[in-house]
MMTF fields as JSON, N, C-alpha, C and O atoms, coordinates in Angstrom:
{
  "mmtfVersion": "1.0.0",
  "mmtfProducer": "UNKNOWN",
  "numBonds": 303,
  "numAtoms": 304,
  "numGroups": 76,
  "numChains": 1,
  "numModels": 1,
  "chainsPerModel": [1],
  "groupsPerChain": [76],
  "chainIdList": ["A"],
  "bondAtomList": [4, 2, 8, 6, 12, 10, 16, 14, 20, 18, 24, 22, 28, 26, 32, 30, 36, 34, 40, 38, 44, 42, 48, 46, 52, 50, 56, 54, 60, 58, 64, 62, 68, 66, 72, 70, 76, 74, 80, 78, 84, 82, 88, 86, 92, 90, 96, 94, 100, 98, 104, 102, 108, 106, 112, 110, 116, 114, 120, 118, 124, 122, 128, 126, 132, 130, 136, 134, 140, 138, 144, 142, 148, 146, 152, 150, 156, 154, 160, 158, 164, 162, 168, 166, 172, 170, 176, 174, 180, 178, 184, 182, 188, 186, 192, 190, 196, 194, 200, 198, 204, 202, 208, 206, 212, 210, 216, 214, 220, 218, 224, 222, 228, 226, 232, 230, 236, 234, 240, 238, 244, 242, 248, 246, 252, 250, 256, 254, 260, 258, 264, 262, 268, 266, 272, 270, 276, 274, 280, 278, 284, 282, 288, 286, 292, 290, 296, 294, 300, 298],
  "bondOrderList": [1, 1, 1, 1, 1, 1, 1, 1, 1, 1, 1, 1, 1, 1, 1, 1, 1, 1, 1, 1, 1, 1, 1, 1, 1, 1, 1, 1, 1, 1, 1, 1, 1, 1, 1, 1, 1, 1, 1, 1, 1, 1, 1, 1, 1, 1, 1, 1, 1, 1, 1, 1, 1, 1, 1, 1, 1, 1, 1, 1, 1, 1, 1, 1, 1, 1, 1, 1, 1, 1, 1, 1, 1, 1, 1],
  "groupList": [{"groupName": "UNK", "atomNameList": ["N", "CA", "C", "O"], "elementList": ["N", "C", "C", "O"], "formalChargeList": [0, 0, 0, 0], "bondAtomList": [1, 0, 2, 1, 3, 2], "bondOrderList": [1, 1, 2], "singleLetterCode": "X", "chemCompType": "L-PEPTIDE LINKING"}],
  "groupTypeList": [0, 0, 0, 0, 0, 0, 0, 0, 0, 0, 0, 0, 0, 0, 0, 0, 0, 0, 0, 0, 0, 0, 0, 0, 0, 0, 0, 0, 0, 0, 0, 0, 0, 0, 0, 0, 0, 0, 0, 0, 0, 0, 0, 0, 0, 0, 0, 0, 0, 0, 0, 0, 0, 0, 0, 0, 0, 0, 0, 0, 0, 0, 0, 0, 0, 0, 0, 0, 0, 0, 0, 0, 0, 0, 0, 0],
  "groupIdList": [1, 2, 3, 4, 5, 6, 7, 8, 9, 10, 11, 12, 13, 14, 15, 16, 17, 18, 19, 20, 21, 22, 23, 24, 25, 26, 27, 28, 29, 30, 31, 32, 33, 34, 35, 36, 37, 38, 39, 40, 41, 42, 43, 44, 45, 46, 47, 48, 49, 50, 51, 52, 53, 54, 55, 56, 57, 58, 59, 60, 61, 62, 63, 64, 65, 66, 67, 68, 69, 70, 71, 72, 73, 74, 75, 76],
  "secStructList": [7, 3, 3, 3, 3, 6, 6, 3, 3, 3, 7, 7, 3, 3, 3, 3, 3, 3, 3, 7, 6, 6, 6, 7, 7, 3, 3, 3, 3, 3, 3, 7, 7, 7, 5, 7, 1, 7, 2, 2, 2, 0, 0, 0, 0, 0, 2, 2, 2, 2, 2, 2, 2, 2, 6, 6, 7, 7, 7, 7, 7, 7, 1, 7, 7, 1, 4, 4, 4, 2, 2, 2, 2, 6, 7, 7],
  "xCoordList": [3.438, 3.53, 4.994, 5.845, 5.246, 6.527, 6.816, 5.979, 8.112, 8.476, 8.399, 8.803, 7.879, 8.372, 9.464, 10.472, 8.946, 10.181, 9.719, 9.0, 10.316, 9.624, 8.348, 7.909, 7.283, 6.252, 4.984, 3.788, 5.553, 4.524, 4.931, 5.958, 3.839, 3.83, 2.772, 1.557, 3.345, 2.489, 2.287, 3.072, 1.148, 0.118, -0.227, -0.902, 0.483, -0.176, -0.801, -0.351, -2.222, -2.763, -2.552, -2.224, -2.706, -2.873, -3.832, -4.232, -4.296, -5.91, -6.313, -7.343, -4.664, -5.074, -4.843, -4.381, -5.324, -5.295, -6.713, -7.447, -7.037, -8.651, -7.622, -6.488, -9.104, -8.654, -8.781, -9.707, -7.554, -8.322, -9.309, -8.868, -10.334, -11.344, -10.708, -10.798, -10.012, -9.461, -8.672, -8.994, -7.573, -6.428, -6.401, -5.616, -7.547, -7.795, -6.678, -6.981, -5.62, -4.337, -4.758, -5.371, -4.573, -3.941, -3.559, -2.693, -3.989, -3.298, -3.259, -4.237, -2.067, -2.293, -3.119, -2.964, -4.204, -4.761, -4.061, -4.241, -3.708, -3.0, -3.578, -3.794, -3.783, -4.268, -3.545, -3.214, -2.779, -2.085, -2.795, -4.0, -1.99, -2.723, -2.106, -2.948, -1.245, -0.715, -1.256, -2.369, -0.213, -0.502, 0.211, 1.339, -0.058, 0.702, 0.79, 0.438, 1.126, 1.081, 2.364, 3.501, 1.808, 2.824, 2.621, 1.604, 3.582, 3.672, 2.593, 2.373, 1.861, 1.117, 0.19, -0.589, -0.366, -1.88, -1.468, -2.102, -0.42, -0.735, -1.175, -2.068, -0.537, -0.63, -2.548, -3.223, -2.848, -4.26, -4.957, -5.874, -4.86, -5.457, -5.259, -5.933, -3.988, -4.018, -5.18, -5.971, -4.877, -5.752, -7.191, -7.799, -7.473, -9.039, -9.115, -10.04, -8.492, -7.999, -8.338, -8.84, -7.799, -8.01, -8.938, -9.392, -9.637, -10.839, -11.869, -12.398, -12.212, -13.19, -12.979, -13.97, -11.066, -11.206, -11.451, -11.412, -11.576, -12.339, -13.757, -14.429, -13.932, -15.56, -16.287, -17.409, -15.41, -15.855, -16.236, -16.716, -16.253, -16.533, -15.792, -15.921, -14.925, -13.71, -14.853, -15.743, -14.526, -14.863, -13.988, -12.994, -14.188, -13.318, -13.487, -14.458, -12.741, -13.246, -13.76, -13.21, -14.635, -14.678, -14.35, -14.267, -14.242, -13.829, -15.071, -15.055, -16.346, -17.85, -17.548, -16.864, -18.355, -18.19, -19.834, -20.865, -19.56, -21.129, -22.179, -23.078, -22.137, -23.124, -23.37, -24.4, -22.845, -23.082, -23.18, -23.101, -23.443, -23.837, -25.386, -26.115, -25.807, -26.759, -27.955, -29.135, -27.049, -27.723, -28.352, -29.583, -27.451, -27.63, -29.163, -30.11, -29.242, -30.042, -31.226, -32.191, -31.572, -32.348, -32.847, -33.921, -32.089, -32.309, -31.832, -32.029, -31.142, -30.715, -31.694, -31.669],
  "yCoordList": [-19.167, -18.154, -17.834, -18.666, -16.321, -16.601, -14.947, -14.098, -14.992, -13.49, -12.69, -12.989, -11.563, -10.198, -9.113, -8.52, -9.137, -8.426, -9.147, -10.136, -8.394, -8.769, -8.664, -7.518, -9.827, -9.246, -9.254, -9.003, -9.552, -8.94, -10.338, -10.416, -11.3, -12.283, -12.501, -12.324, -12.841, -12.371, -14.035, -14.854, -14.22, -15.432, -15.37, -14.586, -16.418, -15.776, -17.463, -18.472, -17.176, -18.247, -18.416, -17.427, -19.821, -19.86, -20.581, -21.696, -19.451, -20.364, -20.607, -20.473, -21.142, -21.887, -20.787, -19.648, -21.519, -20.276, -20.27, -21.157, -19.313, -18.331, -17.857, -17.587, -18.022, -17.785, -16.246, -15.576, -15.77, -14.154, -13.79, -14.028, -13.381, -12.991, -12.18, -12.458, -11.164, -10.211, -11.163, -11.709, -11.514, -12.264, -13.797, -14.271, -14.738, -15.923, -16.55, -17.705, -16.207, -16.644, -17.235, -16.462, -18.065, -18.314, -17.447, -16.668, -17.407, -16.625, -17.109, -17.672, -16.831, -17.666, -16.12, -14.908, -17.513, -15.928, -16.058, -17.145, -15.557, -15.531, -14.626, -13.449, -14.878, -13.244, -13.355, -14.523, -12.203, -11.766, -11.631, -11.382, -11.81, -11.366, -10.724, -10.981, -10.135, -9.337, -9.655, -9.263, -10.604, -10.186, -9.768, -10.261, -8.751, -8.338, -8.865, -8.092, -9.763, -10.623, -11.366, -11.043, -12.592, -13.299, -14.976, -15.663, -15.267, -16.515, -17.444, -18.203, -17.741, -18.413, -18.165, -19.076, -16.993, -15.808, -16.514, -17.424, -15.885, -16.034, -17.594, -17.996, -18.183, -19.742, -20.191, -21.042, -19.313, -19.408, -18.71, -19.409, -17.818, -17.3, -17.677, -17.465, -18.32, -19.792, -20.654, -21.124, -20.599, -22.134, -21.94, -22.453, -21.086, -19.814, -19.772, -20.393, -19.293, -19.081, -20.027, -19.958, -20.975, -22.596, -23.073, -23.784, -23.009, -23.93, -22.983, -23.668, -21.908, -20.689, -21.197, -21.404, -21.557, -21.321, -23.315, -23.721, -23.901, -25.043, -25.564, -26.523, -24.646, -24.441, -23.41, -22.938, -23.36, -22.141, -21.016, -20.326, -20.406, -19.21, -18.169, -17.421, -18.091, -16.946, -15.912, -16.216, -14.542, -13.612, -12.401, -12.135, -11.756, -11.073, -9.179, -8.482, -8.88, -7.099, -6.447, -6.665, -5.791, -4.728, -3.053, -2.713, -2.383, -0.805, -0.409, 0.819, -0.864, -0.006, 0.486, -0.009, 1.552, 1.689, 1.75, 1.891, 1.593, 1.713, 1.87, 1.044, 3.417, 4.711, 3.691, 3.02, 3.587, 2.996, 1.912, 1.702, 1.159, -0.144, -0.127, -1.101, 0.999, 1.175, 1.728, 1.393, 2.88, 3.137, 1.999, 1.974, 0.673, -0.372, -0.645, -0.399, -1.008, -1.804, -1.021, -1.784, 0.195, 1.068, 1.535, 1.84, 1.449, 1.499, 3.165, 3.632, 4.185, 5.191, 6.441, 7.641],
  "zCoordList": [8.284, 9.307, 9.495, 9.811, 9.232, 9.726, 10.793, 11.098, 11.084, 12.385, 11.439, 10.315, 11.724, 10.901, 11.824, 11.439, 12.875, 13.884, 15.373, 15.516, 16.332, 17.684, 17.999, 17.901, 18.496, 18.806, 17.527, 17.681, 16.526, 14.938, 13.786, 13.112, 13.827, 13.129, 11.655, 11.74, 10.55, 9.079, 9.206, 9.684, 8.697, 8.414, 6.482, 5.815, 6.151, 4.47, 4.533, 5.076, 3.586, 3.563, 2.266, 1.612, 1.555, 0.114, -0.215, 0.117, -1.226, -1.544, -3.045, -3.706, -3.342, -4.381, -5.608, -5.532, -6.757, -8.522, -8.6, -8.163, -9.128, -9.948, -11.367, -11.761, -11.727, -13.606, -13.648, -13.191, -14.352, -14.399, -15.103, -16.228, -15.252, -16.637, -17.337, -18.533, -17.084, -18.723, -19.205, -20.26, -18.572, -19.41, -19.728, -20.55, -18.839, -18.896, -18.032, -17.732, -17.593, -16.857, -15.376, -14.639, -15.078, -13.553, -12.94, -13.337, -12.102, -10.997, -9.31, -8.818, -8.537, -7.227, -6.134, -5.989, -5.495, -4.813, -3.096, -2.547, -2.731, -1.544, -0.087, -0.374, 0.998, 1.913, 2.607, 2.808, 3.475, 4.475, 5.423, 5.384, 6.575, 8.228, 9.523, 10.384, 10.026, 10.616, 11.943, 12.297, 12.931, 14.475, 15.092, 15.081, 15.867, 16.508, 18.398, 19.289, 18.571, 19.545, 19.59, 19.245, 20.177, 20.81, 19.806, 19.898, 19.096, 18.633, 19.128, 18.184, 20.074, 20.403, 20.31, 20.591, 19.924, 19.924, 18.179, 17.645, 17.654, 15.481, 15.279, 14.533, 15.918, 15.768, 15.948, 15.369, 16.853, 17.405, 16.287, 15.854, 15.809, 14.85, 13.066, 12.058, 13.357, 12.153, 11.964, 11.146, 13.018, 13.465, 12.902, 11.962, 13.754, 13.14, 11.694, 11.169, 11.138, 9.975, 8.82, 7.698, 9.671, 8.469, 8.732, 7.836, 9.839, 9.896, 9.018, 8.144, 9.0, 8.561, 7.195, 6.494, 6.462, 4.964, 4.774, 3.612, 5.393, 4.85, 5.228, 4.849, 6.045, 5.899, 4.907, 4.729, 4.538, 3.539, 4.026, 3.126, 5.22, 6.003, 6.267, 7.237, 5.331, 5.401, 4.719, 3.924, 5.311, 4.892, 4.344, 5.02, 3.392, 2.699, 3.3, 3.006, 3.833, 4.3, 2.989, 1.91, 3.103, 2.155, 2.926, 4.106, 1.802, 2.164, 2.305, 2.22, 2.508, 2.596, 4.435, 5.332, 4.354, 5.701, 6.097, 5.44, 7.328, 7.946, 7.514, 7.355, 7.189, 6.7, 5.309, 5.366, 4.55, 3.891, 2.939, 1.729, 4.33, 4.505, 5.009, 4.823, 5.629, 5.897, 5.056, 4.955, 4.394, 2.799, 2.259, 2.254, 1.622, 1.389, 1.813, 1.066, 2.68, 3.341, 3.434, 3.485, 3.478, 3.068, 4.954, 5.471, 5.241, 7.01, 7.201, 8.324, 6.036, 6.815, 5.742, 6.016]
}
């Protein structure tokens, strides 16, 4: 975790190397997290953070949006 300016703290987690499939290489996979709070709020959401990625419950965003997410599901 470290300051980025006043107020706005970056969280990078590291989660380790995945093999690439095209190239077969290592690679380190890393995620960013952006708070914009107060040092004691990022620290809290560390915290969050690590417990989710050793429970294995981290979730990854995707770019789907709603509508179709709902498509998906055959609900629209």
């Amino acid at each position: 975790m470290k300051q980025r300016y006043r107020g706005s703290w970056s969280i990078i987690l590291d989660l380790g190397y995945q093999v690439d499939p095209q190239t077969g290489k290592k690679k380190r996979k890393q995620r960013w997290y952006t708070v914009k709070r107060t040092k004691r709020e990022a620290e809290a959401r560390l915290t969050e953070l690590l417990h989710q990625t050793n429970h294995n419950t981290l979730t990854e965003p995707t770019k789907l949006t709603f509508g179709e997410w709902l498509d998906n599901l055959g609900l629209r």
